[in-house]
N, C-alpha and C positions, 0 to 999 in steps of 0.2 A: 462510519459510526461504530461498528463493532471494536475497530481499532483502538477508538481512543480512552486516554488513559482519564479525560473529567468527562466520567460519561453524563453528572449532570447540566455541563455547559455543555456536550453535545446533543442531550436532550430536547435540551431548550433551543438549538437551530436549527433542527431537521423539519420543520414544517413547510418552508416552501421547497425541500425535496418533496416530500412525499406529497406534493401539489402535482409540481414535478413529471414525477413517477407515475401518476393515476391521468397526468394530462397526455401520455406516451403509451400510454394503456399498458402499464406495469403494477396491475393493481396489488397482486400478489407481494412485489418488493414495496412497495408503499407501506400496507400494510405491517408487514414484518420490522419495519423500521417503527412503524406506530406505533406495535404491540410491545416492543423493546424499549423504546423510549419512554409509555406511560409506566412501565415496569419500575423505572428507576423513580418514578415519585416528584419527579418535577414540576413545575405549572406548566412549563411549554412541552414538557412532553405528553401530559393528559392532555393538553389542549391539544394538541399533534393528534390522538388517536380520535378524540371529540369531533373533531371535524372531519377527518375518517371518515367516520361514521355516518356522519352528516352526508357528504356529499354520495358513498356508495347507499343512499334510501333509509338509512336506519335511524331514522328521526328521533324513538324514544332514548335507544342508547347515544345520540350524539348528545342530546336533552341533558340526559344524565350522567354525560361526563364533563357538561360545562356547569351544572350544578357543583359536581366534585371540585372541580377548582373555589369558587364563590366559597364553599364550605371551606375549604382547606387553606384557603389565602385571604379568603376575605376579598376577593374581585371580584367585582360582580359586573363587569362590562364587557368582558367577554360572554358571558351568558346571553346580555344582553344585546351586543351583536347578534347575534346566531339569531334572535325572536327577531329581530328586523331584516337578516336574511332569508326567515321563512315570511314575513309579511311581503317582502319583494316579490315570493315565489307565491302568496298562495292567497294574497290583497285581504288576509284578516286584520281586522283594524285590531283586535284585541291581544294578536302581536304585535304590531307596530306601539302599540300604547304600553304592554310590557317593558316592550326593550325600552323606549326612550324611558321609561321611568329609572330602569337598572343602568342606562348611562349619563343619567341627571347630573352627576356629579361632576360630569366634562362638559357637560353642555345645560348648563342652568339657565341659558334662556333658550331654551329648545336647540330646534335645527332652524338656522335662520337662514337666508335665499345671499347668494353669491353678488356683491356687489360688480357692475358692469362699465360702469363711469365714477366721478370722484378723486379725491387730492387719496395721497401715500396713505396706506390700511397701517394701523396703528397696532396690528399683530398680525402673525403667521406663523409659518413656520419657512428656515432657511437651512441650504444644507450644511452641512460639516465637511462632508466629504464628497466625490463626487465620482460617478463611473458609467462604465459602457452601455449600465443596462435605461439609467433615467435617461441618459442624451438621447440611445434610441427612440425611448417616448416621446420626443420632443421637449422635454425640459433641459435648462442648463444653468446651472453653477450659481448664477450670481439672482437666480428668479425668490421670490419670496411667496409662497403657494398658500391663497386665500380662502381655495375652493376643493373638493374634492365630490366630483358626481353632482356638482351645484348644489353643495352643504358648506357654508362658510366656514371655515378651518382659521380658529384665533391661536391655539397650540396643539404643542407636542402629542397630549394626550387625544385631541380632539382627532387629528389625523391619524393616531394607531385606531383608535374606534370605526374611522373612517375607511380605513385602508381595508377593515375588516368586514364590513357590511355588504360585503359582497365578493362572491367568487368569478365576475366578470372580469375577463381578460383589458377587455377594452374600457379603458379608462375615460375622463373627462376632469383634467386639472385649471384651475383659474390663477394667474398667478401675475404678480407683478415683474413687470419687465421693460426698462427703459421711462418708466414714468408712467404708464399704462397697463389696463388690465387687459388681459391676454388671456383667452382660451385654448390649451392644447389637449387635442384629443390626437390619444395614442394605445397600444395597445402593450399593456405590461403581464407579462407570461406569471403567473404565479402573483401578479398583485406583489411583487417582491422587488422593492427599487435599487434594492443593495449599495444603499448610498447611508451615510448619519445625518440626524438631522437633530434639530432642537426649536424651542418656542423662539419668534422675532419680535421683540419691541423694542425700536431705536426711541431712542432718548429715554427708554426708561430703563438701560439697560438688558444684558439680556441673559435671558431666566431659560430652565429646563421645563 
């Protein structure tokens, strides 16, 4: 990170290091990667230190460096992850009703329940690319993933939202595969697939 020459495209990938880093008990370099990255004025490097924050206890400063982004970008679903990851942790409804308000935009009919039977899901999300760390999971290549943590996943945005609502390792994906819907529960280090991916919908074309 110090090396590189766009520090704000390194900015903006350092976050599942410093996941990383703090899950190796290197909270110190986590940090310092944090502190240098929100430095340069990025989204994903405030969002980098944000969540910092966040998971070493310091709720009001995590608070108020996912506000910093929403103000400065105009996102307001990261913020709104983060109020549905303290409702996870802490069963206030008045989080949970936060957050889904500030991710309304991705998910305008709520969080709807992971279908279990049924013909071909008329959206998803599929990958682009594919690598060592999803196959570990149990996922592979040609699955179209309808579910995340039993939250029906229609696209692209809906899954970064999702991907984000939580700092649990251990996962829970729903996904089409073979004609069927499939449950794979696996454990993803960092919540970081390092794979691409984009929205799925056959026959209507397919959209980002």
């Amino acid at each position: 990170f110090n090396r590189a020459q766009d520090r704000v495209a390194a900015s903006n990938r350092v976050l599942w290091l410093t996941r990383y880093l703090v899950d190796h008990g290197q909270a110190a370099d986590a940090r310092a990667i944090a502190v240098s990255a929100d430095d340069v004025g990025s989204g994903g490097g405030m969002l980098t230190l944000a969540e910092l924050k966040e998971r070493q206890g310091d709720q009001a400063g995590a608070e108020a460096g996912f506000k910093r982004v929403q103000e400065r970008y105009g996102t307001a679903w990261h913020l709104g992850a983060y109020y549905l990851r303290r409702w996870k942790a802490t069963g206030d409804a008045a989080l949970r009703d936060r957050g889904l308000a500030l991710v309304a935009q991705s998910f305008p009919s709520g969080f709807e329940a992971v279908p279990s039977t049924g013909a071909a899901p008329v959206d998803g999300v599929a990958f682009t690319n594919f690598g060592a760390r999803a196959a570990k999971a149990g996922l592979r290549k040609t699955d179209i993933i309808v579910g995340v943590d039993g939250v029906r996943v229609r696209s692209e945005a809906q899954f970064d939202v999702l991907m984000r609502t939580s700092h649990d390792a251990a996962m829970q994906f729903t996904v089409w595969r073979d004609g069927t819907f499939v449950t794979v529960k696996g454990t993803l280090p960092q919540r970081w697939l390092g794979t691409g991916y984009r929205t799925h919908r056959p026959g209507a074309g397919e959209t980002q």
